[in-house]
VMD Tcl script that draws the C-alpha trace (Angstrom):
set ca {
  {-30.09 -70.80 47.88}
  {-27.55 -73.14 49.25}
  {-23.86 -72.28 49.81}
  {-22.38 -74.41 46.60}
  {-18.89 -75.82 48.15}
  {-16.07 -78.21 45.74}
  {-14.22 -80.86 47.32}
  {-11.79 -78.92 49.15}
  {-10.93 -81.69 51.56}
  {-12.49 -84.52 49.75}
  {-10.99 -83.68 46.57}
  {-14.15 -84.74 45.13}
  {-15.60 -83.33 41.35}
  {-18.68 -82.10 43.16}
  {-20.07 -80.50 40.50}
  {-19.55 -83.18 38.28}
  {-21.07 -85.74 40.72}
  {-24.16 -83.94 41.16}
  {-24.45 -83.34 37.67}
  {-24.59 -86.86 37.26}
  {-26.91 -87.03 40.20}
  {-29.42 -84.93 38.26}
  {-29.00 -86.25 35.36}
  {-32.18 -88.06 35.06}
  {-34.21 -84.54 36.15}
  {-32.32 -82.57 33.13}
  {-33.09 -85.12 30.43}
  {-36.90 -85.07 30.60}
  {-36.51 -81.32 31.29}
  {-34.79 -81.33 27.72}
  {-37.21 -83.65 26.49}
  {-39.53 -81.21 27.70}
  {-37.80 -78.19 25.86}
  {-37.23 -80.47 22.56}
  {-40.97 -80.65 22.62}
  {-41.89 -76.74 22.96}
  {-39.34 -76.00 20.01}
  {-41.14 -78.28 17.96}
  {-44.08 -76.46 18.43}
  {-41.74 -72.97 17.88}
  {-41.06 -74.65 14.79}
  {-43.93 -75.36 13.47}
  {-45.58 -71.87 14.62}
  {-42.90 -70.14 12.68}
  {-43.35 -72.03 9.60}
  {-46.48 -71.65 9.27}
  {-46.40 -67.97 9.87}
  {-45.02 -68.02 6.73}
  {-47.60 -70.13 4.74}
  {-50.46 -68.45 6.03}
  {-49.03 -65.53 4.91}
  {-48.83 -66.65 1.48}
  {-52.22 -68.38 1.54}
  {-53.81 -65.21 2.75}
  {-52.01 -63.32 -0.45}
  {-53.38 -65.94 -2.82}
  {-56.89 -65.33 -1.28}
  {-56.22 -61.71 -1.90}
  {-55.73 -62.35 -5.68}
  {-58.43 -64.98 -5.57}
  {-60.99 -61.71 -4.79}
  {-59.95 -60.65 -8.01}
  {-59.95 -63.67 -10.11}
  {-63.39 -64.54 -8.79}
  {-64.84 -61.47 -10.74}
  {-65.47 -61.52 -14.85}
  {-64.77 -57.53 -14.80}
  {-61.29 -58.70 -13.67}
  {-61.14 -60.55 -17.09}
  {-61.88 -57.67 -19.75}
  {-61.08 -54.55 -20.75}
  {-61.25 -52.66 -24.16}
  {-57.78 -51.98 -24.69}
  {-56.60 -51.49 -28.45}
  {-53.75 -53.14 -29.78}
  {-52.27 -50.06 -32.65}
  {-49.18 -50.95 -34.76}
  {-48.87 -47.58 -35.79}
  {-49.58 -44.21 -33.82}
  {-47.86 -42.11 -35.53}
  {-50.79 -42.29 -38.05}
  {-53.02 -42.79 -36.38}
  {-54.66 -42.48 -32.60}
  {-57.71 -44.89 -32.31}
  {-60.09 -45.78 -29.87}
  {-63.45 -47.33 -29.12}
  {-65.93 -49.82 -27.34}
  {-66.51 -52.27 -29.73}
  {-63.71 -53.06 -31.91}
  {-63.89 -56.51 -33.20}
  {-60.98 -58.65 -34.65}
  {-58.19 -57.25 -36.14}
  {-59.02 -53.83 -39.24}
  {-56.55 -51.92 -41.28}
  {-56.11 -48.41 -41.61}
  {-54.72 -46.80 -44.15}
  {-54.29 -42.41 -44.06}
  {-54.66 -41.49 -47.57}
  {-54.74 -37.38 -46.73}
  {-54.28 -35.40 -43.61}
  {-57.02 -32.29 -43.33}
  {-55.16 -28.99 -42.95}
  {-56.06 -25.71 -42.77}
  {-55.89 -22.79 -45.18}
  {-52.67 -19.90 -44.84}
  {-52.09 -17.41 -46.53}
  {-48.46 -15.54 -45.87}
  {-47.72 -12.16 -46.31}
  {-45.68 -10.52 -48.26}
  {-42.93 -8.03 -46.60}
  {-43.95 -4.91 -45.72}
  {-41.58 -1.56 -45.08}
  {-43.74 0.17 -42.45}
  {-45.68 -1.34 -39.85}
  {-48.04 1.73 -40.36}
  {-50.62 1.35 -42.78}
  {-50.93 5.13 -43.71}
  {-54.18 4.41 -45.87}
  {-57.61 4.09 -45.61}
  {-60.32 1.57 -46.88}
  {-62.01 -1.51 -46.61}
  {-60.43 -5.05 -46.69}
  {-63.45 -8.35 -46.99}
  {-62.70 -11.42 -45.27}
  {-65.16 -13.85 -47.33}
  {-65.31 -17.73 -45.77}
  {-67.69 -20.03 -46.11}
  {-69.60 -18.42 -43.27}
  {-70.29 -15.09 -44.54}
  {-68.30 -12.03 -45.40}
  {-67.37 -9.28 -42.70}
  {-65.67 -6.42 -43.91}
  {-62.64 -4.15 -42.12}
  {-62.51 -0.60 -41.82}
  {-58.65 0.70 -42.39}
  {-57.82 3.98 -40.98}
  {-54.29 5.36 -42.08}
  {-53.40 5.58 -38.27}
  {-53.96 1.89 -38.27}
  {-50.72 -0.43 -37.64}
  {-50.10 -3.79 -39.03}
  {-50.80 -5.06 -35.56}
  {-54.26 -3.34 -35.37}
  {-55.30 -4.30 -38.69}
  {-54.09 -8.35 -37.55}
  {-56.81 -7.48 -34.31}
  {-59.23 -6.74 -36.50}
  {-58.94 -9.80 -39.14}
  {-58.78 -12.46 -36.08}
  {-62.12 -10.51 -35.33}
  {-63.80 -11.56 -38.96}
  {-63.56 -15.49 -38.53}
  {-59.82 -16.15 -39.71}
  {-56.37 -16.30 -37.38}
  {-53.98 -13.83 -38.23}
  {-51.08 -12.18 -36.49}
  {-48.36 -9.45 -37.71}
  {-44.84 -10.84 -37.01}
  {-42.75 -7.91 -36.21}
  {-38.95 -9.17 -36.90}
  {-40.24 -10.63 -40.41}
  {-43.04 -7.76 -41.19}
  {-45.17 -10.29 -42.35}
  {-48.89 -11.06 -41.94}
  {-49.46 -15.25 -40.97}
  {-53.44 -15.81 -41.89}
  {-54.70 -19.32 -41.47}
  {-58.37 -20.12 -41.15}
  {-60.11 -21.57 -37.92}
  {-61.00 -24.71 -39.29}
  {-59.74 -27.59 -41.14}
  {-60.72 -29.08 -44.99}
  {-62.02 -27.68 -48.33}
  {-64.57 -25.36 -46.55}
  {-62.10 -23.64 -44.45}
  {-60.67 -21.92 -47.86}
  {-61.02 -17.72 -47.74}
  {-60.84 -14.86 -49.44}
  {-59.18 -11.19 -48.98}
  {-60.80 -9.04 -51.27}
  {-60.26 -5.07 -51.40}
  {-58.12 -2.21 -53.51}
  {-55.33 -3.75 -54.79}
  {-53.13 -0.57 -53.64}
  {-54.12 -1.35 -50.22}
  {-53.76 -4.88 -50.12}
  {-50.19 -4.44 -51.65}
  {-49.39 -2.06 -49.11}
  {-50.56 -4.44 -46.01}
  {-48.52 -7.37 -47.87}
  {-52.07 -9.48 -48.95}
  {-51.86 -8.36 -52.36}
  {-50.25 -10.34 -55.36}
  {-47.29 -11.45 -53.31}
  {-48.55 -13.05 -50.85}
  {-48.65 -16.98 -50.85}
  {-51.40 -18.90 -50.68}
  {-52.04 -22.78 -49.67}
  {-55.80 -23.82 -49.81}
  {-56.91 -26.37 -46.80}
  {-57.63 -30.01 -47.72}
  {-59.96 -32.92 -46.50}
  {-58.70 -35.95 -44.67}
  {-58.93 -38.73 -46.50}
  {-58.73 -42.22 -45.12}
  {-59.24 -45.97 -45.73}
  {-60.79 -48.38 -43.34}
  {-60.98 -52.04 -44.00}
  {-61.00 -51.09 -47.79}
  {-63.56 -48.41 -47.57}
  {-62.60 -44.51 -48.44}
  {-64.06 -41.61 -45.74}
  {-63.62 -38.15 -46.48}
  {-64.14 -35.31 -44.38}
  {-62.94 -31.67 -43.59}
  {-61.84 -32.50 -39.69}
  {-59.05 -35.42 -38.75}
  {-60.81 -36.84 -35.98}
  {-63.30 -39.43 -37.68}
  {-66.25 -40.88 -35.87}
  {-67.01 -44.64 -37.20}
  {-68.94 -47.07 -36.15}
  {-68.48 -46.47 -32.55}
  {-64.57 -45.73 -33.24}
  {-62.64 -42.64 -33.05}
  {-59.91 -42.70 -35.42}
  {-57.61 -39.22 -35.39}
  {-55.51 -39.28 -38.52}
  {-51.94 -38.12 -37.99}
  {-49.88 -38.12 -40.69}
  {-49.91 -40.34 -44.25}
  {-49.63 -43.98 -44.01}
  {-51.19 -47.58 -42.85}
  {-51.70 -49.17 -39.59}
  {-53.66 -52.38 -38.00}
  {-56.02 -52.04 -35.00}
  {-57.03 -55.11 -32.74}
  {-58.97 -55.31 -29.88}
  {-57.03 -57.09 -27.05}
  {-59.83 -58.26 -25.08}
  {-59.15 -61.70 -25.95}
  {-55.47 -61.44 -25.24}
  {-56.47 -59.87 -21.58}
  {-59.16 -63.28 -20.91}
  {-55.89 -65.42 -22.11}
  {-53.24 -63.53 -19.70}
  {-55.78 -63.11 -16.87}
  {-56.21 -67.18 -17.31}
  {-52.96 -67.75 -17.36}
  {-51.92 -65.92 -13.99}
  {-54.44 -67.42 -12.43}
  {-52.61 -70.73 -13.26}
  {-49.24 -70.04 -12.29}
  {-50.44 -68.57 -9.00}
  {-52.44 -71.66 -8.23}
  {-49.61 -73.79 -9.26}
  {-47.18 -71.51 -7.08}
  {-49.14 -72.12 -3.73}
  {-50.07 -75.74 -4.19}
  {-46.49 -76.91 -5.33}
  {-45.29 -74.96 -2.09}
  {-48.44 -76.68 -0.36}
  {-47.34 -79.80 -0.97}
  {-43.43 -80.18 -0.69}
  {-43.80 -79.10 2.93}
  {-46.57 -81.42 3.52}
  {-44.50 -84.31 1.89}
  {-41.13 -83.26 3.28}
  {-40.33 -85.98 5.58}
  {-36.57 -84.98 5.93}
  {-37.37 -83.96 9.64}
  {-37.53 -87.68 10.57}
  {-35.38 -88.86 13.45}
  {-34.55 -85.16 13.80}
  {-35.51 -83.36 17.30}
  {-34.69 -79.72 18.12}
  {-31.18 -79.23 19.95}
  {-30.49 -78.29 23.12}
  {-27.34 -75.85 23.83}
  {-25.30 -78.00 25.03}
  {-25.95 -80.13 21.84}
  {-25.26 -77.04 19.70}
  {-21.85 -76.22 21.53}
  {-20.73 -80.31 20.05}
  {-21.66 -79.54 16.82}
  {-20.13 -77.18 14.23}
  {-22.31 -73.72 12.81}
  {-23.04 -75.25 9.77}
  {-24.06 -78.76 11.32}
  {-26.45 -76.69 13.62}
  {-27.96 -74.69 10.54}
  {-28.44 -78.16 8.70}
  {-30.09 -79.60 11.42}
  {-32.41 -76.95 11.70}
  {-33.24 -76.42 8.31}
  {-34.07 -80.18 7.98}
  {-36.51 -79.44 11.43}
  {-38.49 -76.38 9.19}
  {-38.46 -78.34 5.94}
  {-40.31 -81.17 7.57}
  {-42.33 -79.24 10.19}
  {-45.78 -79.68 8.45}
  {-45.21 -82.94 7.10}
  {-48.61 -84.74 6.94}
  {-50.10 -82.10 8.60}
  {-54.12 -81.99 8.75}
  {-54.82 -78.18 8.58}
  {-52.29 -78.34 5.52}
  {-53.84 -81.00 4.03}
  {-57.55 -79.64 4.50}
  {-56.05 -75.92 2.65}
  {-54.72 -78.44 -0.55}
  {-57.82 -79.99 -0.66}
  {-59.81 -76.67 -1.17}
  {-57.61 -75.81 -3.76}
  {-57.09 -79.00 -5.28}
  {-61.31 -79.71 -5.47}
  {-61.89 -76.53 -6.95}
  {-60.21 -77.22 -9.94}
  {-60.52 -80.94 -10.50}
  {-64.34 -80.49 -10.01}
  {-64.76 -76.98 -12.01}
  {-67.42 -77.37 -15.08}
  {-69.23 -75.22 -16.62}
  {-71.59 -75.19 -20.01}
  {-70.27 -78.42 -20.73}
  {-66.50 -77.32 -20.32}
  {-63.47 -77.96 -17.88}
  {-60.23 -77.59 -17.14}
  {-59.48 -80.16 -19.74}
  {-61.38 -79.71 -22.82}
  {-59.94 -75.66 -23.27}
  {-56.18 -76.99 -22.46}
  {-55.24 -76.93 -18.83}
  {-54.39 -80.09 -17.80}
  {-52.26 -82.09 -15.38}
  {-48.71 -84.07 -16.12}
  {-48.81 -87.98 -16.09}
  {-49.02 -88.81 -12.53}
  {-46.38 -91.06 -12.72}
  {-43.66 -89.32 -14.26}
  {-44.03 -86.83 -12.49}
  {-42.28 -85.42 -9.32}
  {-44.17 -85.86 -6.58}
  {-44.76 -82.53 -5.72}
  {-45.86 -81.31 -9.26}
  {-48.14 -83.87 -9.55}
  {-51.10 -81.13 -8.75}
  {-49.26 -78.70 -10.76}
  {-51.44 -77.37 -13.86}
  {-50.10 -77.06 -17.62}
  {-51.16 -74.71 -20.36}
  {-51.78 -75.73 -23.89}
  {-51.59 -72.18 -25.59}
  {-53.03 -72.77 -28.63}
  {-55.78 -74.55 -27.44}
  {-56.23 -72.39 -24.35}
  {-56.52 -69.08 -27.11}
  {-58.75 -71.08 -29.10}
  {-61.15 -71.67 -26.43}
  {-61.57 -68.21 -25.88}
  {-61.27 -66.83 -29.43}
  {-64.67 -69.55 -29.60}
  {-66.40 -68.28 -26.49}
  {-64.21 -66.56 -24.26}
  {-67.54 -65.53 -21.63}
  {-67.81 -69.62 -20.97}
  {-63.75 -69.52 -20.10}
  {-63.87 -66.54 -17.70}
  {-67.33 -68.29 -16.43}
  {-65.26 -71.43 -15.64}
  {-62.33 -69.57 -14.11}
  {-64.66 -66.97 -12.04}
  {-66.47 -70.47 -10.83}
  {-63.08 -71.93 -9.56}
  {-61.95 -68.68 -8.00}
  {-65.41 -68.25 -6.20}
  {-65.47 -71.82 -4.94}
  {-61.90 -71.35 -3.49}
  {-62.40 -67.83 -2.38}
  {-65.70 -69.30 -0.11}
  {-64.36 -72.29 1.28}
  {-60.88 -70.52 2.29}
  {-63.10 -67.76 3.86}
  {-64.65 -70.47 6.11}
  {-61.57 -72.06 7.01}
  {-59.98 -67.93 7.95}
  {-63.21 -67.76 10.47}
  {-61.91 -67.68 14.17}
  {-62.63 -70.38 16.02}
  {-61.68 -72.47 19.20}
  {-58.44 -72.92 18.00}
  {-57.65 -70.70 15.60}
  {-57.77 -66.70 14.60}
  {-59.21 -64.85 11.89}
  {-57.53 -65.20 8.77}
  {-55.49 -68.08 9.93}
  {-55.82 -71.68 8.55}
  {-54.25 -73.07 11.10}
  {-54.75 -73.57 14.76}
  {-52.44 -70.45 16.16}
  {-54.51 -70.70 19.33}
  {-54.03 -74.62 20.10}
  {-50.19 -74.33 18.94}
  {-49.65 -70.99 21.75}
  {-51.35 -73.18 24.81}
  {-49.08 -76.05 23.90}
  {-45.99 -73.64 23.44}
  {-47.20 -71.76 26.69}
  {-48.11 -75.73 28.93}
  {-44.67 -76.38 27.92}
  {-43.40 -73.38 29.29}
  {-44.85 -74.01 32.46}
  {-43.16 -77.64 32.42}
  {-40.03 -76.41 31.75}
  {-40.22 -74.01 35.27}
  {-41.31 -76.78 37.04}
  {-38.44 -79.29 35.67}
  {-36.23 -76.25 35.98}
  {-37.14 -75.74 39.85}
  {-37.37 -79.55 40.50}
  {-33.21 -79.46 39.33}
  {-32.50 -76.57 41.27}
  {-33.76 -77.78 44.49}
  {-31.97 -81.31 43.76}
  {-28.96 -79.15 43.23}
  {-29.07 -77.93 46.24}
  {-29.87 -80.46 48.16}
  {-26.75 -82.42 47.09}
  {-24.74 -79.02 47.22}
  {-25.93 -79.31 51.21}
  {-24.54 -83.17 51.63}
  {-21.46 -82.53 50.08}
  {-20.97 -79.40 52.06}
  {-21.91 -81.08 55.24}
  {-19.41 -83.36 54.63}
  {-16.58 -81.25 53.39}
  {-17.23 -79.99 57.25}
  {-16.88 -82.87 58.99}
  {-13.77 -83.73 56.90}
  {-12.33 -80.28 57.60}
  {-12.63 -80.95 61.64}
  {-11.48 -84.45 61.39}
  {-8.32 -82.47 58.83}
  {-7.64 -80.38 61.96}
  {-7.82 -83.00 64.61}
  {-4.86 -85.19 63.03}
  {-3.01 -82.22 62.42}
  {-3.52 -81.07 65.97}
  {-2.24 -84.97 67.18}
  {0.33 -84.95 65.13}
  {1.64 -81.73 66.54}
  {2.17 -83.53 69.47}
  {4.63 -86.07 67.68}
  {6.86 -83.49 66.07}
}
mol new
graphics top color blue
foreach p $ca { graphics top sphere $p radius 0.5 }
foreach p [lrange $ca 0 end-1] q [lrange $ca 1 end] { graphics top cylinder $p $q radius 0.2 }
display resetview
């Protein structure tokens, strides 16, 4: 590298003078470097939008399947009545819990000892059968509630109240029973006249104006399972319809979500007369002129752009095309603002008619999911051919990465060679100018020399 040398005799700006010597060189080496940050740009933006396209086409491998549309959830104003369930509820039923099924108890009376200290037989009679208990005077309280849980009945001897609890296994009329034996004995174990005694009951309940009885709370009704709670009324609906109607309707806003983002960057023209700055630009401008300037350079960096336009026409044909078994878009709501009043980049944009969206499917809601499935499928396919890798672009990208990283990478190159081309210009004015700050430094010392001579 050459020796760089100012005007020390010359009192020449010699770096300013080859600046301007080289001026030429550095501007198409920045028009060079102008032109690889466009391409930065544009690589970076659409980073970004393939990255939402490829989460749209990640929903649209839902969307595209009817199973994502249904599901037998059951709407229930009322659970504390009632816990329902089922595969084929239709429309909307009332439920009404006339009587809760309960079981039979029977409470003992106090007793003073918690041994029995007589003997004898005590019959536990349900509507199964009798079994009879042997009582030994050795027996306790808690032996003799061992041996009644053994004869078809719960029972249990609470120590701290000295109290038998009997209740029977089962719920309903039929779980009623009977403790028959010596009334001395059953006084003394606290199941004689004392005792209370509350006799089980059926459930009772109404469905769509009908009465069922039964002894158990869990009713099984044409292919529902209704477990009654407690007294009172509730309304069951299926929701199936309200599932199709919110599965529809996300489908719409994320179509309208991509294409409206779609197309502002495709019509953004705010990038015009705008070229990427060098530093030496930057360093005239303030921070917030050089963040305005670039954010004008990414708004407009796909404007017009082909691959863009080729993903908004996939989208954009899939719906405006979509019929099925005589219906579209159109005829069950979902239709488009009037093109001319509206802004440009909602003109694609999609609205929903909710009543006659929900009326559509109330009517036939396998044809809506059929037409939405159809749309979702077309998309899906053709964006799945436009994601294969290619010549100039990578899988899952739908837009041509590869081209856009040899034209980032030829400008590189360009930029080395301008770069180089400078630096040995540089140098080789550096060399003059030093050359002749020599010869002006001997000529310097030869008049001063002379004029030694002359005092």
């Amino acid at each position: 590298m050459t020796t760089r040398i100012t005007g020390m005799y010359s009192g020449l700006d010699t770096e300013s003078l080859i600046k301007q010597l080289t001026s030429s060189y550095q501007s198409k080496r920045d028009k060079v470097y102008k032109e690889q940050q466009t391409v930065k740009i544009k690589q970076d933006v659409w980073k970004d939008v393939n990255k939402d396209i490829n989460t749209y086409f990640s929903k649209l491998s839902k969307f595209r399947l009817s199973s994502s549309y249904k599901n037998n959830e059951i709407s229930n104003s009322n659970s504390k009545v009632a816990d329902i369930s089922g595969d084929n509820i239709t429309g909307t039923q009332s439920v009404e819990v006339k009587q809760v099924a309960t079981n039979t108890f029977v409470t003992g009376a106090t007793i003073n000892n918690s041994l029995i200290g007589q003997k004898g037989i005590i019959k536990v009679r349900t509507s199964k059968g009798e079994t009879s208990v042997n009582i030994t005077e050795d027996m306790t309280m808690q032996d003799l509630a061992t041996k009644l849980s053994e004869s078809g009945i719960n029972a249990n001897f609470d120590s701290k109240t000295k109290r038998l609890f009997l209740s029977s296994k089962d719920t309903g009329l039929d779980s009623n029973f009977e403790i028959e034996g010596d009334n001395t004995l059953l006084n003394s174990v606290g199941l004689g006249i004392a005792a209370v005694k509350k006799e089980g009951q059926n459930a009772i309940i109404n469905l769509n104006g009908a009465d069922f009885e039964q002894s158990s709370n869990i009713f099984n009704i044409n292919n529902m399972t209704i477990t009654a709670n407690e007294v009172g009324k509730t309304t069951i609906r299926n929701q199936e319809n309200d599932n199709v109607y919110n599965k529809v309707k996300e489908f719409i806003t994320s179509y309208n979500e991509i294409i409206k983002k779609l197309d502002t960057l495709y019509n953004d023209d705010s990038a015009k007369g705008y070229k990427p700055l060098t530093d030496d630009e930057k360093d005239a401008l303030s921070d917030r002129q050089v963040s305005d300037w670039e954010d004008k350079l990414k708004a407009g960096a796909l404007y017009k752009d082909t691959s863009l336009n080729d993903v908004r026409g996939i989208l954009k044909n899939a719906l405006s095309s979509v019929s099925v078994d005589g219906i579209s878009l159109y005829s069950i709501g979902i239709k488009q603002g009037n093109y001319l009043n509206t802004e440009k980049n909602e003109r694609n944009v999609y609205n929903i008619d909710e009543d006659a969206l929900k009326k559509a499917i109330s009517e036939d809601p396998d044809k809506v999911i059929k037409l939405i499935t159809t749309a979702s499928q077309t998309m899906y396919d053709k964006l799945n051919d436009k994601m294969k890798s290619s010549s100039l672009n990578s899988v899952y990208n739908v837009y041509n990465d590869k081209q856009l990283k040899k034209e980032y990478e030829n400008y590189e190159k360009k930029l080395s060679e301008w770069q180089t081309k400078i630096q040995q210009m540089e140098d080789k004015y550096y060399a003059q100018f030093a050359k002749m700050e020599t010869l002006l430094s001997k000529t310097q010392n030869q008049t001063d020399w002379i004029s030694s001579f002359f005092g």
